[in-house]
C-alpha positions in Angstrom: -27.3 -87.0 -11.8 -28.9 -87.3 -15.0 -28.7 -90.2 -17.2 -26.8 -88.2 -20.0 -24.2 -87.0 -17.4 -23.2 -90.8 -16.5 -22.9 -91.3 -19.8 -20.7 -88.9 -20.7 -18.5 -89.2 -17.7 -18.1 -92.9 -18.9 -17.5 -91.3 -23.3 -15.2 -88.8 -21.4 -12.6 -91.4 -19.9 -12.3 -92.9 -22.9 -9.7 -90.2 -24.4 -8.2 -89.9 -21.0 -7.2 -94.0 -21.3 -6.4 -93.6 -24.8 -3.9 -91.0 -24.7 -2.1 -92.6 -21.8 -1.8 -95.9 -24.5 -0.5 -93.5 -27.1 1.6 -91.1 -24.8 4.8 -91.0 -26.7 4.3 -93.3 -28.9 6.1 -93.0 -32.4 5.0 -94.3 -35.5 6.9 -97.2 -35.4 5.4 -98.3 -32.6 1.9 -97.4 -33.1 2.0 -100.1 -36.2 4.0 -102.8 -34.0 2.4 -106.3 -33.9 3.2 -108.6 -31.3 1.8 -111.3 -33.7 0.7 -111.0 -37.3 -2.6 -111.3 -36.9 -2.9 -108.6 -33.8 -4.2 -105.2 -33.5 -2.1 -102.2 -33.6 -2.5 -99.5 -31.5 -3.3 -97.0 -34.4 -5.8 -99.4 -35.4 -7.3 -99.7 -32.2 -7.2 -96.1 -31.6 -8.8 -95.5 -34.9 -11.5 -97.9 -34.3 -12.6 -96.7 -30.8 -13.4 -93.3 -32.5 -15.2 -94.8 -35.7 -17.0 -97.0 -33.6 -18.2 -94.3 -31.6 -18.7 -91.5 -34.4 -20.4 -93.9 -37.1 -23.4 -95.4 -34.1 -23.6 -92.0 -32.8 -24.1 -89.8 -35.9 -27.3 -91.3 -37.1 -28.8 -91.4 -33.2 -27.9 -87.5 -32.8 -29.3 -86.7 -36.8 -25.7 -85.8 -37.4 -23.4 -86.3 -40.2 -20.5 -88.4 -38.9 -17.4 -86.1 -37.8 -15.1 -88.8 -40.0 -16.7 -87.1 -43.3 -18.0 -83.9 -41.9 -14.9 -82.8 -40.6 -12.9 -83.7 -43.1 -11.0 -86.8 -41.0 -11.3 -89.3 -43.5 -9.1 -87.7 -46.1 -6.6 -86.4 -43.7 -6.3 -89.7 -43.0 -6.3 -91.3 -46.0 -7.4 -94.9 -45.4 -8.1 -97.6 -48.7 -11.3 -98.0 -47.1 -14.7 -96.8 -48.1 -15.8 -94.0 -45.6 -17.9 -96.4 -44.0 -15.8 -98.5 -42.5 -15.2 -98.8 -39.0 -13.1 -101.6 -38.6 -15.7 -104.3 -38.2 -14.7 -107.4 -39.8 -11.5 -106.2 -41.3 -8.6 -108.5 -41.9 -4.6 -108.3 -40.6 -3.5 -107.1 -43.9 -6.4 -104.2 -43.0 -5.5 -103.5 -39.2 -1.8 -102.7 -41.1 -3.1 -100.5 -43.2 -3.7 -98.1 -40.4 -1.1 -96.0 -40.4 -1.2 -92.5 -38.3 0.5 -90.6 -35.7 -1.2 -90.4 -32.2 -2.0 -86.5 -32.6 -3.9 -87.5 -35.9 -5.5 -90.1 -33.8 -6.4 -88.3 -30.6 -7.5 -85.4 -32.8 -10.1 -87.5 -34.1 -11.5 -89.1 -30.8 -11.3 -85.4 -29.4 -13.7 -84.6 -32.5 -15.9 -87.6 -32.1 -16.1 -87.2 -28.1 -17.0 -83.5 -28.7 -19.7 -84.8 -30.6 -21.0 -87.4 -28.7 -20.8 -84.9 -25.5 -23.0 -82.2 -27.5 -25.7 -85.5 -28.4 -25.7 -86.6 -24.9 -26.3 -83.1 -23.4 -29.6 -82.7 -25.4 -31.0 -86.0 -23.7 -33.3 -86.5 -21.4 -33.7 -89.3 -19.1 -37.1 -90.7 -20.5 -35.0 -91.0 -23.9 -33.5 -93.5 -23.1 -36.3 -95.4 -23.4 -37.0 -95.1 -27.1 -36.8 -98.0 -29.3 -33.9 -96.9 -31.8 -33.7 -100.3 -33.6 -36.7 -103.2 -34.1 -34.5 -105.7 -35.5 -33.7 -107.3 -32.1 -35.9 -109.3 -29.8 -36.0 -107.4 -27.7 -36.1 -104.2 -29.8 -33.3 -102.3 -28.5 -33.6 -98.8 -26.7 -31.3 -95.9 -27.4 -30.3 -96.9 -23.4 -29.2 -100.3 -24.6 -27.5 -99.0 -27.4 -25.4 -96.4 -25.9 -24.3 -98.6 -23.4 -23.7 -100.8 -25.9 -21.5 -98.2 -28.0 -19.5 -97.4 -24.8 -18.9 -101.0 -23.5 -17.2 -101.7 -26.8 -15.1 -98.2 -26.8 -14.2 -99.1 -23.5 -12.8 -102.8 -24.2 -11.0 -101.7 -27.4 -9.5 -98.8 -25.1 -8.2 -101.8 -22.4 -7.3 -103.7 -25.6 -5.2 -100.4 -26.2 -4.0 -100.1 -22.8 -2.9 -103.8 -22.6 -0.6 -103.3 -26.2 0.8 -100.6 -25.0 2.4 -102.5 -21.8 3.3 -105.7 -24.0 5.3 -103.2 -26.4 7.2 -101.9 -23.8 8.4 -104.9 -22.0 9.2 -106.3 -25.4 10.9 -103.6 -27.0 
């Protein structure tokens, strides 16, 4: 198995765990809170695929699917198209406001993307310096791990919500 297929095996469960966190969920619920200052679902969901589609993008030479695609105005977000939810405040995280299909339509469009990137690598790729202001420079390795490990814990963040919202419904 090639480096690029692990990869995407690990980008490919990361719809597959979201959707299960937004199966049925209505819009109420996608913008519940258990506190004031906690994530919502849609903002988690949102921020696993702008995560994903704004460090991707520039690695595969591609415009980002979020402004390519059209995403950002459907969603309509106060936010410069930039943003990917780094650093954002409470009153920002509420001001995520979408239903799931709107959601998973965009992490189906970013995965797509990052699937298409990944299937043009090969292995000795990986070992390409893609940013020089570390120490140690960081490989494009490094950094797609990287991008995946933090999909991956906002998706358990997700998953965890989800099963607090329920028992405190």
């Amino acid at each position: 198995m090639r480096a690029g297929e692990v990869l995407a095996d690990g980008f490919g469960r990361i719809g597959e765990e979201l959707r299960a966190a937004l199966d049925g969920a209505d819009d109420e619920l996608l913008v519940r809170r258990p506190d004031p200052h906690a994530n919502t679902l849609a903002w988690l969901a949102w921020h696993v695929a702008r995560v994903q589609d704004a460090q991707i993008a520039p690695l595969a030479g591609t415009e980002a699917v979020w402004t390519a695609q059209g995403w950002a105005q459907r969603f309509g977000l106060p936010f410069d198209d930039a943003a990917t939810g780094y650093g954002q405040s409470p009153a920002d995280v509420a001001q995520v406001r979408a239903p799931a299909d709107l959601l998973l339509g965009y992490l189906e469009a970013t995965t797509a993307q990052t699937l298409a990137y990944l299937e043009r690598l090969e292995d000795g790729d990986l070992d390409v310096v893609v940013d020089e202001d570390w120490d140690p420079p960081v490989t494009l390795g490094v950094r797609l791990v990287s991008i995946l490990a933090d999909d991956l814990e906002h998706t358990g963040q997700a998953s965890y919500l989800r099963g607090v919202l329920d028992r405190t419904a």
